[in-house]
N, CA, C and O atoms as a Tripos MOL2 file, in Angstrom:
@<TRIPOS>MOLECULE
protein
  304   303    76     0     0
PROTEIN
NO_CHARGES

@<TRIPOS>ATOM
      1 N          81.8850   26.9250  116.3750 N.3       1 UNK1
      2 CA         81.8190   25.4920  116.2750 C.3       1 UNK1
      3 C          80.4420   25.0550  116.7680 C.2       1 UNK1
      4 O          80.0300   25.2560  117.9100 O.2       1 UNK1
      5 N          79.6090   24.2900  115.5620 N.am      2 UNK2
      6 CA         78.4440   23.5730  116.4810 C.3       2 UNK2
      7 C          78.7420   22.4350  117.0790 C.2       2 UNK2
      8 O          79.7790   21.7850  116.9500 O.2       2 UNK2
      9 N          77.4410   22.1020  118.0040 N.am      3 UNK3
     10 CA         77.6480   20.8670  119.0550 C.3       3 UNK3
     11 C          78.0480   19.5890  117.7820 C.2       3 UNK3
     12 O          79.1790   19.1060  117.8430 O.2       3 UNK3
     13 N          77.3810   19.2460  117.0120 N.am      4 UNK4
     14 CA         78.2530   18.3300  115.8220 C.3       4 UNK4
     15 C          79.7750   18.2770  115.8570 C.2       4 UNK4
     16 O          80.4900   17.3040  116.0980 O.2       4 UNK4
     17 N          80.0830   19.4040  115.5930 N.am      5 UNK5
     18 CA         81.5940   19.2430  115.2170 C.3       5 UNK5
     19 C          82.2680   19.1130  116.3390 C.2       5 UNK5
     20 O          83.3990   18.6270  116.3800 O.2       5 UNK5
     21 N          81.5860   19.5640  117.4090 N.am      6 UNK6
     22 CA         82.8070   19.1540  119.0860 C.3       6 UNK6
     23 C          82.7460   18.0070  119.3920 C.2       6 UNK6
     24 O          83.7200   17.5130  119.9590 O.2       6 UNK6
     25 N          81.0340   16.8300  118.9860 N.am      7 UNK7
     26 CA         81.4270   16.0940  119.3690 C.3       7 UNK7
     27 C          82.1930   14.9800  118.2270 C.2       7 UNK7
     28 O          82.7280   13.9630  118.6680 O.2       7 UNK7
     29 N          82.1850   15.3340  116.4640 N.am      8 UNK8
     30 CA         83.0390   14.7680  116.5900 C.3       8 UNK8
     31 C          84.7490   14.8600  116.5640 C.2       8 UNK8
     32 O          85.6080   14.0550  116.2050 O.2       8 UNK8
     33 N          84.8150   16.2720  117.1350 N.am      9 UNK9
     34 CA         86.3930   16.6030  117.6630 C.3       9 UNK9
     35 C          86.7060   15.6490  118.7380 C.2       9 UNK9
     36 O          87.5380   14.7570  118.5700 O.2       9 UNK9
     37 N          86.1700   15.7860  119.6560 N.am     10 UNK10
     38 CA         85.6300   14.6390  120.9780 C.3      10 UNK10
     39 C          86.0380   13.6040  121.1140 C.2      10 UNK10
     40 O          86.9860   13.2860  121.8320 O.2      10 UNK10
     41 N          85.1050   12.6220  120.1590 N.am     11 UNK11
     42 CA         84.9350   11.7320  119.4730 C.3      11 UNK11
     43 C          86.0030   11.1480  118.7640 C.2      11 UNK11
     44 O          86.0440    9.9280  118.6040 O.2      11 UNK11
     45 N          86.9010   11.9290  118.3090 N.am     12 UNK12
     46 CA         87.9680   11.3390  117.3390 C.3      12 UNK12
     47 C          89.5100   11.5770  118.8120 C.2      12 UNK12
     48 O          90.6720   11.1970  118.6670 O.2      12 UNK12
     49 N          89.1970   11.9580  119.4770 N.am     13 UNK13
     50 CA         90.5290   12.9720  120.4040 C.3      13 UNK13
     51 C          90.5000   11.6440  121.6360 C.2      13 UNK13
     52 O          91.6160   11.4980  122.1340 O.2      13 UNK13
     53 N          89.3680   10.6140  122.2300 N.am     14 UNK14
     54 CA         89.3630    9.8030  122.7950 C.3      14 UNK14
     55 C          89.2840    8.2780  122.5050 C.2      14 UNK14
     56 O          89.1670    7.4250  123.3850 O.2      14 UNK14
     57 N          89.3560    8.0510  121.2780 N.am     15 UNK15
     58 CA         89.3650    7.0550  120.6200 C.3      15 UNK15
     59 C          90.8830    6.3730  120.6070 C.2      15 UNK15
     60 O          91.3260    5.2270  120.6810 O.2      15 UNK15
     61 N          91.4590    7.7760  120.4660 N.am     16 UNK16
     62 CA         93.0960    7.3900  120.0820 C.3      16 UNK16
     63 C          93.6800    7.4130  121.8120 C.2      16 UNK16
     64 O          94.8250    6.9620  121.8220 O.2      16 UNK16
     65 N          93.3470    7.6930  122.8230 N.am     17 UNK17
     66 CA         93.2170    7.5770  123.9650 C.3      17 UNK17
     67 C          93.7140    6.0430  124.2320 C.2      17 UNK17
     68 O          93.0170    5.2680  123.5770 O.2      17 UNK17
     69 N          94.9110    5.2530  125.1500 N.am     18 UNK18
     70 CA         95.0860    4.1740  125.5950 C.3      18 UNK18
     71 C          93.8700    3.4890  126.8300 C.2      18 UNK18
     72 O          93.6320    4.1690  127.8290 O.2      18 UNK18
     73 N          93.4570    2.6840  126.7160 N.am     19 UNK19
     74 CA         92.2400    2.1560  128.0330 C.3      19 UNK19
     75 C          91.2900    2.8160  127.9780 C.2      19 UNK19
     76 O          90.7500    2.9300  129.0790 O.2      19 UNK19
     77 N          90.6050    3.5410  126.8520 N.am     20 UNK20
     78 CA         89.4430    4.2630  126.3240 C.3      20 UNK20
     79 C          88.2230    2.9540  126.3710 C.2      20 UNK20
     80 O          88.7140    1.9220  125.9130 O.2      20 UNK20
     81 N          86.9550    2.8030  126.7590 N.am     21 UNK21
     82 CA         86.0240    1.9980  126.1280 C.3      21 UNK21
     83 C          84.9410    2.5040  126.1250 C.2      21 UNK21
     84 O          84.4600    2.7060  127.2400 O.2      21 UNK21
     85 N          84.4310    2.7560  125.3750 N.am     22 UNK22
     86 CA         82.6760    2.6450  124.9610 C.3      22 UNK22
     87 C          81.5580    1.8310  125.2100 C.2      22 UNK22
     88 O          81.2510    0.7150  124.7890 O.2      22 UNK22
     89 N          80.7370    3.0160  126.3700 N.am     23 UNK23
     90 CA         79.4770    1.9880  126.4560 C.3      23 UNK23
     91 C          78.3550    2.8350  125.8880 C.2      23 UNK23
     92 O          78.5180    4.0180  125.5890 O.2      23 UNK23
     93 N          76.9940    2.0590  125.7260 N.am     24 UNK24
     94 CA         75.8450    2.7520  125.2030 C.3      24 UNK24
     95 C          75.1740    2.3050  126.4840 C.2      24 UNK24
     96 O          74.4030    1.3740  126.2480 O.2      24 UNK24
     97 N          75.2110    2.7440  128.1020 N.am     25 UNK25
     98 CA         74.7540    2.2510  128.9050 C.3      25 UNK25
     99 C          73.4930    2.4470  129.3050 C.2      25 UNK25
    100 O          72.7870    1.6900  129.9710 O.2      25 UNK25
    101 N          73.0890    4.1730  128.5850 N.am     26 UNK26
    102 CA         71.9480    4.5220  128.6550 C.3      26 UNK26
    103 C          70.8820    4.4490  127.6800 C.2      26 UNK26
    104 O          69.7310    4.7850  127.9580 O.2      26 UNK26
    105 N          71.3760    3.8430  126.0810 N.am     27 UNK27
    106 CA         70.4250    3.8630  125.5100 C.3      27 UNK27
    107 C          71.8160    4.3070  124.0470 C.2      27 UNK27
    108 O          72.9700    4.6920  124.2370 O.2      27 UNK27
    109 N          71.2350    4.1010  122.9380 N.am     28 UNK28
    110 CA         72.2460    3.8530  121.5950 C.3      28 UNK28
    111 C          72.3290    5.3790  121.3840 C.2      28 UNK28
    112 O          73.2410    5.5840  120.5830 O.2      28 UNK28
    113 N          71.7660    6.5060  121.7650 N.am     29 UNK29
    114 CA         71.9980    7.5450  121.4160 C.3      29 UNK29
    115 C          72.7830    8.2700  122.7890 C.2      29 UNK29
    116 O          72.8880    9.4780  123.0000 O.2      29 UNK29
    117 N          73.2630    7.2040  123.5940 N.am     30 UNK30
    118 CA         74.4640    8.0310  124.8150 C.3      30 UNK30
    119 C          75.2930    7.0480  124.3260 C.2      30 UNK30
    120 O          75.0580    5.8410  124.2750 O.2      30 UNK30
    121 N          76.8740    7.9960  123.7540 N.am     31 UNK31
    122 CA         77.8840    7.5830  124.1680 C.3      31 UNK31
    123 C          79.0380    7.6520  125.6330 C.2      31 UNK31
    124 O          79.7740    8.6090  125.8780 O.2      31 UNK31
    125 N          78.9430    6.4990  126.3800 N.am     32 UNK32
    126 CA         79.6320    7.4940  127.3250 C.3      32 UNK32
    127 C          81.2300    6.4270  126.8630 C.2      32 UNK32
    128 O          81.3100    5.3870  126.2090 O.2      32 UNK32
    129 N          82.0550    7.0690  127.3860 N.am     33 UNK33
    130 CA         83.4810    6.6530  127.4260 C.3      33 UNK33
    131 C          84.1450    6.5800  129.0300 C.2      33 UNK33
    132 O          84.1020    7.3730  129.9700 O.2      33 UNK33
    133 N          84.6660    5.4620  128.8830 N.am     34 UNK34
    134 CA         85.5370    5.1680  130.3840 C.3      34 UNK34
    135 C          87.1590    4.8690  130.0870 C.2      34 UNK34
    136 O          87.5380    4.3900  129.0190 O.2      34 UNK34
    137 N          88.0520    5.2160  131.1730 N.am     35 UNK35
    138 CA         89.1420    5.2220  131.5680 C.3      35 UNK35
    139 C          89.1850    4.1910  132.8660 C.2      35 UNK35
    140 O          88.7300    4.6250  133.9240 O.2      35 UNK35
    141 N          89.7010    2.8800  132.8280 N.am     36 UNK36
    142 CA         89.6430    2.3870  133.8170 C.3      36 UNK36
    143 C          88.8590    2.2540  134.7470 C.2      36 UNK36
    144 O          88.8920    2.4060  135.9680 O.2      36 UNK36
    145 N          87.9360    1.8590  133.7830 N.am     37 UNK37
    146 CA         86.6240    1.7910  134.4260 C.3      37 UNK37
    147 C          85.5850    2.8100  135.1750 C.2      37 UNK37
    148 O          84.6130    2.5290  135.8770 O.2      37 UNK37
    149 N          86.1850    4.2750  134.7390 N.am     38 UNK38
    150 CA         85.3910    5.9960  135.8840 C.3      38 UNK38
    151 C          85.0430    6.3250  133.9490 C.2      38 UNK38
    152 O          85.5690    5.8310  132.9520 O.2      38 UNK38
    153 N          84.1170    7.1950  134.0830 N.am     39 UNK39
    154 CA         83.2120    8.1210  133.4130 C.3      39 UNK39
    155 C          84.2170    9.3320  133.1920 C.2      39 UNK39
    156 O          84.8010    9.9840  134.0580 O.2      39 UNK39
    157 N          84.2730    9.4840  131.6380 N.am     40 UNK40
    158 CA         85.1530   10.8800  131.8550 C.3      40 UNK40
    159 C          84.7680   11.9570  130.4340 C.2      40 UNK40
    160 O          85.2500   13.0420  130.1100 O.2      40 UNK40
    161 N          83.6240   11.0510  129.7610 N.am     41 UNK41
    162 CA         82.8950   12.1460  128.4710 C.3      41 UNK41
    163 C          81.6730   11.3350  128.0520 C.2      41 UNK41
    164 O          81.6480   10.1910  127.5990 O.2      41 UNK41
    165 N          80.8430   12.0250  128.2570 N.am     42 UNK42
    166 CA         79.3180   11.2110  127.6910 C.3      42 UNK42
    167 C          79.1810   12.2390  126.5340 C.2      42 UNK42
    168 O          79.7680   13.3180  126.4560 O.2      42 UNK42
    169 N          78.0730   11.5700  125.4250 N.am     43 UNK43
    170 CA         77.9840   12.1970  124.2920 C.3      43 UNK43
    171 C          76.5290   11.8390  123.9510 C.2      43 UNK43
    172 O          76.0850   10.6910  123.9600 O.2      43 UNK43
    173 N          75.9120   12.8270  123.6830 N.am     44 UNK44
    174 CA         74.2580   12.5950  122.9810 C.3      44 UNK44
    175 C          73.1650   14.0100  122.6840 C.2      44 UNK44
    176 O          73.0570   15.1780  123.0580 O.2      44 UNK44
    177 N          72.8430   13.5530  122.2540 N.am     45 UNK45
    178 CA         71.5630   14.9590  121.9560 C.3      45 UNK45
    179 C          70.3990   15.5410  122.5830 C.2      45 UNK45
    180 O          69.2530   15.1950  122.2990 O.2      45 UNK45
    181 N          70.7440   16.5760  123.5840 N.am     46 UNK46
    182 CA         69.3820   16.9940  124.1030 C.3      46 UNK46
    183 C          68.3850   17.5450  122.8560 C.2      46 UNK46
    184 O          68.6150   17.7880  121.6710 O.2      46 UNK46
    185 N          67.0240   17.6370  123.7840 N.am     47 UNK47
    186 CA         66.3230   18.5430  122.7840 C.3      47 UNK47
    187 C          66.8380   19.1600  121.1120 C.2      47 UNK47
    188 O          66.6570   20.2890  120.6570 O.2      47 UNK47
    189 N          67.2710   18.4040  120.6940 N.am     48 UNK48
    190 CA         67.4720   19.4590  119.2130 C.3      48 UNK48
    191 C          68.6990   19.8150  118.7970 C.2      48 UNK48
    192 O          68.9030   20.5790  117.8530 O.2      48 UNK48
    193 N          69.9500   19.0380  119.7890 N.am     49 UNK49
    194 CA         71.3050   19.9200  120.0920 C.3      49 UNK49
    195 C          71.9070   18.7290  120.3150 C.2      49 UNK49
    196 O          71.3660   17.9060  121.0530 O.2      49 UNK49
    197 N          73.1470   18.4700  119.6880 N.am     50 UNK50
    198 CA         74.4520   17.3040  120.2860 C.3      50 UNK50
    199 C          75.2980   18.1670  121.1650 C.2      50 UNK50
    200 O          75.8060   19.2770  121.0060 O.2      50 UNK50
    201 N          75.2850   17.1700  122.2920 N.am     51 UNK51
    202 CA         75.8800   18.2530  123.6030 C.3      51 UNK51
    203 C          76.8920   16.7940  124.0370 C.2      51 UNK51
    204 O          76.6120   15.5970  123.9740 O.2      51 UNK51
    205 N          78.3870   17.6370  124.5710 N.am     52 UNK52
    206 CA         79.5200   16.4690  125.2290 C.3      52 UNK52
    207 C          79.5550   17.0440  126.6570 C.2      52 UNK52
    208 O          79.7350   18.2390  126.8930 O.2      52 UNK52
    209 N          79.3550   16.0360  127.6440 N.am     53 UNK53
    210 CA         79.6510   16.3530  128.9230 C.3      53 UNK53
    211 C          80.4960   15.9840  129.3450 C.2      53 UNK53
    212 O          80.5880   14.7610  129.2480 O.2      53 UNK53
    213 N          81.6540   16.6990  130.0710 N.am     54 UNK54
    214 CA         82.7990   16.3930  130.5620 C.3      54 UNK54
    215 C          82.8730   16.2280  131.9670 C.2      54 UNK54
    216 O          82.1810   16.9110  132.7220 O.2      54 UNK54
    217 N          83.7960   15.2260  132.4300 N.am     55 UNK55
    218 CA         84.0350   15.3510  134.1560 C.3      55 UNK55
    219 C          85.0570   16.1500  134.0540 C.2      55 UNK55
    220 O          85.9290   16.0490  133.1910 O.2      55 UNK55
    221 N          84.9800   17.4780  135.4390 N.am     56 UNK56
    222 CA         85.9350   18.4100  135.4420 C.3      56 UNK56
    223 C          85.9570   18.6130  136.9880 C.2      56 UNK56
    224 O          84.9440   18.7410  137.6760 O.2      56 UNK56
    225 N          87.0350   18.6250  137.3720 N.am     57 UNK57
    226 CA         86.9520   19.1720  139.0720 C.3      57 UNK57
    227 C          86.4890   20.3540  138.9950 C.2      57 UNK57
    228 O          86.3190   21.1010  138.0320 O.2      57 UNK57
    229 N          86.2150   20.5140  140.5690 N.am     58 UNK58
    230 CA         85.1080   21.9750  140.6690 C.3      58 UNK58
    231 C          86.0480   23.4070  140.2990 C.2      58 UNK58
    232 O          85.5600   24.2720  139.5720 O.2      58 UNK58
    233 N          87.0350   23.5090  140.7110 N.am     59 UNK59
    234 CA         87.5220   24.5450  139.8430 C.3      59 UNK59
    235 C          87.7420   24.7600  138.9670 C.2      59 UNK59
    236 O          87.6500   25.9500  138.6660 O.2      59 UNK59
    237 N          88.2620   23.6320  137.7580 N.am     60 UNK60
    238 CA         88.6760   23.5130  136.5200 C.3      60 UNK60
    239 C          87.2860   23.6870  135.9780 C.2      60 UNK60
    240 O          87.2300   24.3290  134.9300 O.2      60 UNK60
    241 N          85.9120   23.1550  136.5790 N.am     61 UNK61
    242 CA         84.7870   23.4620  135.7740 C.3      61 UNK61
    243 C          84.4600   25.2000  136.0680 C.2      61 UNK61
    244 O          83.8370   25.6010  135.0850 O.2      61 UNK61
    245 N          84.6170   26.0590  136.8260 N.am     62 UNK62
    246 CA         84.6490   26.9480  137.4680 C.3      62 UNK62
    247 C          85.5010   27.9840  136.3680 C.2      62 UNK62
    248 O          85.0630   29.1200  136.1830 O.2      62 UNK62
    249 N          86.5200   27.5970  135.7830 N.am     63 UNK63
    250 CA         87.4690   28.4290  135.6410 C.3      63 UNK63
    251 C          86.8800   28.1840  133.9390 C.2      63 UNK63
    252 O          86.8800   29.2440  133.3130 O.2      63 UNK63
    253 N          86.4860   27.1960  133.2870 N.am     64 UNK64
    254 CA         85.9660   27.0240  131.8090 C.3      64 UNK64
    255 C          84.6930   27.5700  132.0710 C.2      64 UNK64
    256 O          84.5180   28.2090  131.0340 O.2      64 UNK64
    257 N          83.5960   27.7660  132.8200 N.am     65 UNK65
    258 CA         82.4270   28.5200  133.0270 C.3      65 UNK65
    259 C          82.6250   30.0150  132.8420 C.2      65 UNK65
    260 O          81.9620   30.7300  132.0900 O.2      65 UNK65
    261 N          83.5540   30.3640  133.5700 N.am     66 UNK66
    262 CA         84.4130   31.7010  133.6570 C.3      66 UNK66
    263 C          84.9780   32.0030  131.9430 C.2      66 UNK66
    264 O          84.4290   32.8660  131.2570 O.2      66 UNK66
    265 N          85.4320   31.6690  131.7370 N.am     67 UNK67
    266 CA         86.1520   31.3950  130.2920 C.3      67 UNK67
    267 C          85.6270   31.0950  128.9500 C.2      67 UNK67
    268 O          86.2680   31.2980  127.9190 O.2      67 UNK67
    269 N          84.1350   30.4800  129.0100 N.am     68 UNK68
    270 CA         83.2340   30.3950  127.7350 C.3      68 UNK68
    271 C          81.9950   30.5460  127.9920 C.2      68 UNK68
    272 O          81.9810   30.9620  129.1500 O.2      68 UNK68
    273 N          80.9320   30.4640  127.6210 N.am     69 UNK69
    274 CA         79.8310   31.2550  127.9160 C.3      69 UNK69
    275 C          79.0300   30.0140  127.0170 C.2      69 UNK69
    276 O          77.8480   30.0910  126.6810 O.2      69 UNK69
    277 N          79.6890   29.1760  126.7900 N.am     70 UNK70
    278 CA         79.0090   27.7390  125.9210 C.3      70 UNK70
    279 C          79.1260   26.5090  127.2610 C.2      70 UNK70
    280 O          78.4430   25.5020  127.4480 O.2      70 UNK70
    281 N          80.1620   27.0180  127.9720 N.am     71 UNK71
    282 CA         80.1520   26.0550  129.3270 C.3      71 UNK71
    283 C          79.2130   25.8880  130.3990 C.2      71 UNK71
    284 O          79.3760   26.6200  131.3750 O.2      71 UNK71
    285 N          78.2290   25.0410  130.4140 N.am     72 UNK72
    286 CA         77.6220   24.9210  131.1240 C.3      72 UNK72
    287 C          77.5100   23.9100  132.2190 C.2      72 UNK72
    288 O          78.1220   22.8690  131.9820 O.2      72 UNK72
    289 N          76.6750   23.9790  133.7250 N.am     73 UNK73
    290 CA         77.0920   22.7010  134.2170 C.3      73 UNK73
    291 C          76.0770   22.0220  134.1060 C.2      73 UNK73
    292 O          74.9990   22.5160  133.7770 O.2      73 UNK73
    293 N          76.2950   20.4330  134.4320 N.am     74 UNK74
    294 CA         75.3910   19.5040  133.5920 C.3      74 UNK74
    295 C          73.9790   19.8270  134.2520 C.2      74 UNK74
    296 O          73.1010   20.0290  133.4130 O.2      74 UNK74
    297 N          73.6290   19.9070  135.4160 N.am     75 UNK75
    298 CA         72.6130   20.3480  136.1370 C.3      75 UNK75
    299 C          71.4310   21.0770  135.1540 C.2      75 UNK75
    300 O          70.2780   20.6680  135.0250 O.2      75 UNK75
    301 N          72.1010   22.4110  134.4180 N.am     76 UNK76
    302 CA         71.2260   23.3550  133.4860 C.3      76 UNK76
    303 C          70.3510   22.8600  132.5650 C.2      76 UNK76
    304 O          69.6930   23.6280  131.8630 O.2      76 UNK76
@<TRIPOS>BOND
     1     1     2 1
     2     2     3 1
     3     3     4 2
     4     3     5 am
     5     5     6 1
     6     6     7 1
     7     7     8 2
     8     7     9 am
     9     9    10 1
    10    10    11 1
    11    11    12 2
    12    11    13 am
    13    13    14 1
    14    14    15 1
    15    15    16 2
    16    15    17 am
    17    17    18 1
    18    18    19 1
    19    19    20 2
    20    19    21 am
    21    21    22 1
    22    22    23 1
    23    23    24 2
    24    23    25 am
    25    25    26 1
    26    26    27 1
    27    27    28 2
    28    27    29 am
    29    29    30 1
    30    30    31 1
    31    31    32 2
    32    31    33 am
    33    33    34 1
    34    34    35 1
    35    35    36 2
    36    35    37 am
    37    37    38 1
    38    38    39 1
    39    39    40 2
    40    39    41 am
    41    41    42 1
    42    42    43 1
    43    43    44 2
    44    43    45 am
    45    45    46 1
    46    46    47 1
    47    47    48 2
    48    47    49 am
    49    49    50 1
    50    50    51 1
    51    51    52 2
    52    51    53 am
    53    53    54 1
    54    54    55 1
    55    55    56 2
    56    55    57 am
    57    57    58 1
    58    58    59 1
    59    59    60 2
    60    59    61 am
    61    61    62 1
    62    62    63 1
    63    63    64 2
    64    63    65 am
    65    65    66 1
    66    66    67 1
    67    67    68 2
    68    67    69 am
    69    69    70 1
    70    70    71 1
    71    71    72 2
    72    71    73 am
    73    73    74 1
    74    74    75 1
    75    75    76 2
    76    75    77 am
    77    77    78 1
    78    78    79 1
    79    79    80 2
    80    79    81 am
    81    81    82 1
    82    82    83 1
    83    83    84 2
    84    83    85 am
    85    85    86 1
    86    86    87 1
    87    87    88 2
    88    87    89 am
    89    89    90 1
    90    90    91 1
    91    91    92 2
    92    91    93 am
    93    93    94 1
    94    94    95 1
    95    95    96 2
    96    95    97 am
    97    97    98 1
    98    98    99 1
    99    99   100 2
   100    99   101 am
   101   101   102 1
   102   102   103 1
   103   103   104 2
   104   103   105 am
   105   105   106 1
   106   106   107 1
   107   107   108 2
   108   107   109 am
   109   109   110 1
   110   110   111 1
   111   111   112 2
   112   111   113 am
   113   113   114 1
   114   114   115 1
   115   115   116 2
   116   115   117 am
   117   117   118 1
   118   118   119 1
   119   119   120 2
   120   119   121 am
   121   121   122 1
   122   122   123 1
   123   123   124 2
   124   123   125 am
   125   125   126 1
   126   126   127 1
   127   127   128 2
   128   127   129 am
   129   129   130 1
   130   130   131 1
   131   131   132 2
   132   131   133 am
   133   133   134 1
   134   134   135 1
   135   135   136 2
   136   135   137 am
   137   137   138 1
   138   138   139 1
   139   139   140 2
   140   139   141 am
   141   141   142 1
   142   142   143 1
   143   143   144 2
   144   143   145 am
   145   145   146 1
   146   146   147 1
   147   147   148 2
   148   147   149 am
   149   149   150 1
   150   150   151 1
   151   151   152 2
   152   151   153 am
   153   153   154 1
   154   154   155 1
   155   155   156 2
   156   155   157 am
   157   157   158 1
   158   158   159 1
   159   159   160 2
   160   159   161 am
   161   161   162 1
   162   162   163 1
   163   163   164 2
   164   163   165 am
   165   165   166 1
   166   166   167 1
   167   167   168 2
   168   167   169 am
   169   169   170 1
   170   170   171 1
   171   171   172 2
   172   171   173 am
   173   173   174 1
   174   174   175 1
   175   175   176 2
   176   175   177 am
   177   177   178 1
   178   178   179 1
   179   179   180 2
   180   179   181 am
   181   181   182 1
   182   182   183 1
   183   183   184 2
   184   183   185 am
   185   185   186 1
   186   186   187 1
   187   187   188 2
   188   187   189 am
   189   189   190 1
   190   190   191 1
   191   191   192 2
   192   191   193 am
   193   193   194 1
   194   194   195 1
   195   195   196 2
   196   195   197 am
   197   197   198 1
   198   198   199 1
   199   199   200 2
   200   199   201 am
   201   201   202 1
   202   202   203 1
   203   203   204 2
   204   203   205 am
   205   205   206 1
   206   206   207 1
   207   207   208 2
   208   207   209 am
   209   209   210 1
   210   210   211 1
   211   211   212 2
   212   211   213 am
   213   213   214 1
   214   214   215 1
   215   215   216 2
   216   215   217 am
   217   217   218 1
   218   218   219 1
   219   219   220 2
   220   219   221 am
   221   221   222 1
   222   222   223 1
   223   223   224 2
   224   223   225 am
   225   225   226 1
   226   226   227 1
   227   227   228 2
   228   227   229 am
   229   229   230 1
   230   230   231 1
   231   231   232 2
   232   231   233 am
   233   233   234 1
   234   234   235 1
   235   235   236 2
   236   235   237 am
   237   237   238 1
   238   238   239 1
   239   239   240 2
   240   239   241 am
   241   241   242 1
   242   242   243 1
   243   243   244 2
   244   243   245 am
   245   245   246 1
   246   246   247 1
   247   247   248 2
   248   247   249 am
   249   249   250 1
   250   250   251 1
   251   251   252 2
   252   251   253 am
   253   253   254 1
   254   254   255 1
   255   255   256 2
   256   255   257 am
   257   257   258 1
   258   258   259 1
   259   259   260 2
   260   259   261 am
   261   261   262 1
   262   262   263 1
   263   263   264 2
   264   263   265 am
   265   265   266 1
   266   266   267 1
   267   267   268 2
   268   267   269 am
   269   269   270 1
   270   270   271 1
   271   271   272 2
   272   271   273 am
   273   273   274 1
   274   274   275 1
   275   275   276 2
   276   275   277 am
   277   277   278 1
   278   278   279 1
   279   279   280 2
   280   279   281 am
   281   281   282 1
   282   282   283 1
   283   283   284 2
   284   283   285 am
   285   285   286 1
   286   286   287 1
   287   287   288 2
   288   287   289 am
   289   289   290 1
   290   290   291 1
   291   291   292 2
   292   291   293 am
   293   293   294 1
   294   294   295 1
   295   295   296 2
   296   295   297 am
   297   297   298 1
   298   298   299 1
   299   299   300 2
   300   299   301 am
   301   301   302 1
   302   302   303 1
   303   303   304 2
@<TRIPOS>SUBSTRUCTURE
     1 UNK1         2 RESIDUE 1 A UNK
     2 UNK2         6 RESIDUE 1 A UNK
     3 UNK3        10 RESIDUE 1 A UNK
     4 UNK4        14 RESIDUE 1 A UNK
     5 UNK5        18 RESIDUE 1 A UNK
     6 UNK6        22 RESIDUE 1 A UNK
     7 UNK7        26 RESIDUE 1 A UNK
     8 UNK8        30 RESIDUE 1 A UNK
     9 UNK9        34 RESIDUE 1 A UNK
    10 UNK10       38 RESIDUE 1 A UNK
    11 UNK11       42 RESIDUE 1 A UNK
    12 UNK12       46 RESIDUE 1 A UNK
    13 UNK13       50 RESIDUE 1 A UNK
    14 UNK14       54 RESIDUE 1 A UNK
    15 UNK15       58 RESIDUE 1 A UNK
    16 UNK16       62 RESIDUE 1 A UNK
    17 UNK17       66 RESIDUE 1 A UNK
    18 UNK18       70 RESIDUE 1 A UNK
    19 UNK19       74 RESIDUE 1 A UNK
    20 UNK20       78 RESIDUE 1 A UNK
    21 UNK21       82 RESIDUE 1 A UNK
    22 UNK22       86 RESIDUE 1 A UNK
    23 UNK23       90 RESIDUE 1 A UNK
    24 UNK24       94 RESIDUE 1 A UNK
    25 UNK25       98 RESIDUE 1 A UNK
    26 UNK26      102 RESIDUE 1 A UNK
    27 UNK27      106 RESIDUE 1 A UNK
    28 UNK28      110 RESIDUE 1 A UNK
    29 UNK29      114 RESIDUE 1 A UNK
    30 UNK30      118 RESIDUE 1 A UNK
    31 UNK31      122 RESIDUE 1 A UNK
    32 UNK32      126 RESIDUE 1 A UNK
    33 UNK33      130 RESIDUE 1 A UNK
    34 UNK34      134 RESIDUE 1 A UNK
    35 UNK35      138 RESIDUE 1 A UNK
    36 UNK36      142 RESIDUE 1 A UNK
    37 UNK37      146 RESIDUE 1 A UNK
    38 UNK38      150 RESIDUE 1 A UNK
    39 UNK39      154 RESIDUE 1 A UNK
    40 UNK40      158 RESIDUE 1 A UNK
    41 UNK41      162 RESIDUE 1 A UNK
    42 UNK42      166 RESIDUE 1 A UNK
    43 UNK43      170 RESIDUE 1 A UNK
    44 UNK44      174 RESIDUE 1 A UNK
    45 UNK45      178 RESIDUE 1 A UNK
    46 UNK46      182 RESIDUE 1 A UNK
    47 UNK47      186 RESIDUE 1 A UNK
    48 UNK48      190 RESIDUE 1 A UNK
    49 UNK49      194 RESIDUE 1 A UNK
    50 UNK50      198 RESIDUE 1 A UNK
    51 UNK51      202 RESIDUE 1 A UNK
    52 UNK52      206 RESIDUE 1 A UNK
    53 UNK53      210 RESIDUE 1 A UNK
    54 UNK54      214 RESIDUE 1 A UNK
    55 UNK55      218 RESIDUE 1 A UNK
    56 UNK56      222 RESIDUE 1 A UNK
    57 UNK57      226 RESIDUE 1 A UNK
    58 UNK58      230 RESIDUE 1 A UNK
    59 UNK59      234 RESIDUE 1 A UNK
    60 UNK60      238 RESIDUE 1 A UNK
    61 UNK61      242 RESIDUE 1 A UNK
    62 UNK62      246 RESIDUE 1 A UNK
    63 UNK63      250 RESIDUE 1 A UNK
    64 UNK64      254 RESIDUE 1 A UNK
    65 UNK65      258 RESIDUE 1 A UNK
    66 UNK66      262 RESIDUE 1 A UNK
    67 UNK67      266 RESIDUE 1 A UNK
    68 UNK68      270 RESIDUE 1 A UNK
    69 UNK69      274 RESIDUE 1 A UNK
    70 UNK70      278 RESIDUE 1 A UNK
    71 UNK71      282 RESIDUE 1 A UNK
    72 UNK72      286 RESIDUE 1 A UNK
    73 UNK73      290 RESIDUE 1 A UNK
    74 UNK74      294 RESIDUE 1 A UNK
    75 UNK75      298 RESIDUE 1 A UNK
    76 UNK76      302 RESIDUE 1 A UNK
């Protein structure tokens, strides 16, 4: 799967989401999405690449790092 198609798997999987909203807070090419008002998937294109960042607790990000080798943390 390229970064395209995850984000718009993503993209279509939080839309249908209840109390979902969309801001472009950083600029028209970041989507981020909120849940009651907290951050829980930003969407946009580094360098050359559409990349989705997820909020994940530290183990759950820990255990998908462990588990895919496409998981990275946002830091990288």
């Amino acid at each position: 799967m390229d970064g395209q198609e995850l984000q718009k798997i993503a993209g279509d999987c939080v839309v249908g989401l209840p109390g979902t909203d969309l801001e472009h807070r950083f600029g028209p090419d970041w989507r981020l999405y909120k849940v009651r008002g907290k951050v829980f998937i930003l969407m946009t294109e580094m360098p050359g690449r559409p990349v989705v960042i997820l909020k994940a607790g530290p183990d759950d990000a820990a255990a998908l790092r462990e588990q895919y080798a496409d998981v990275i943390p946002a830091s990288t």
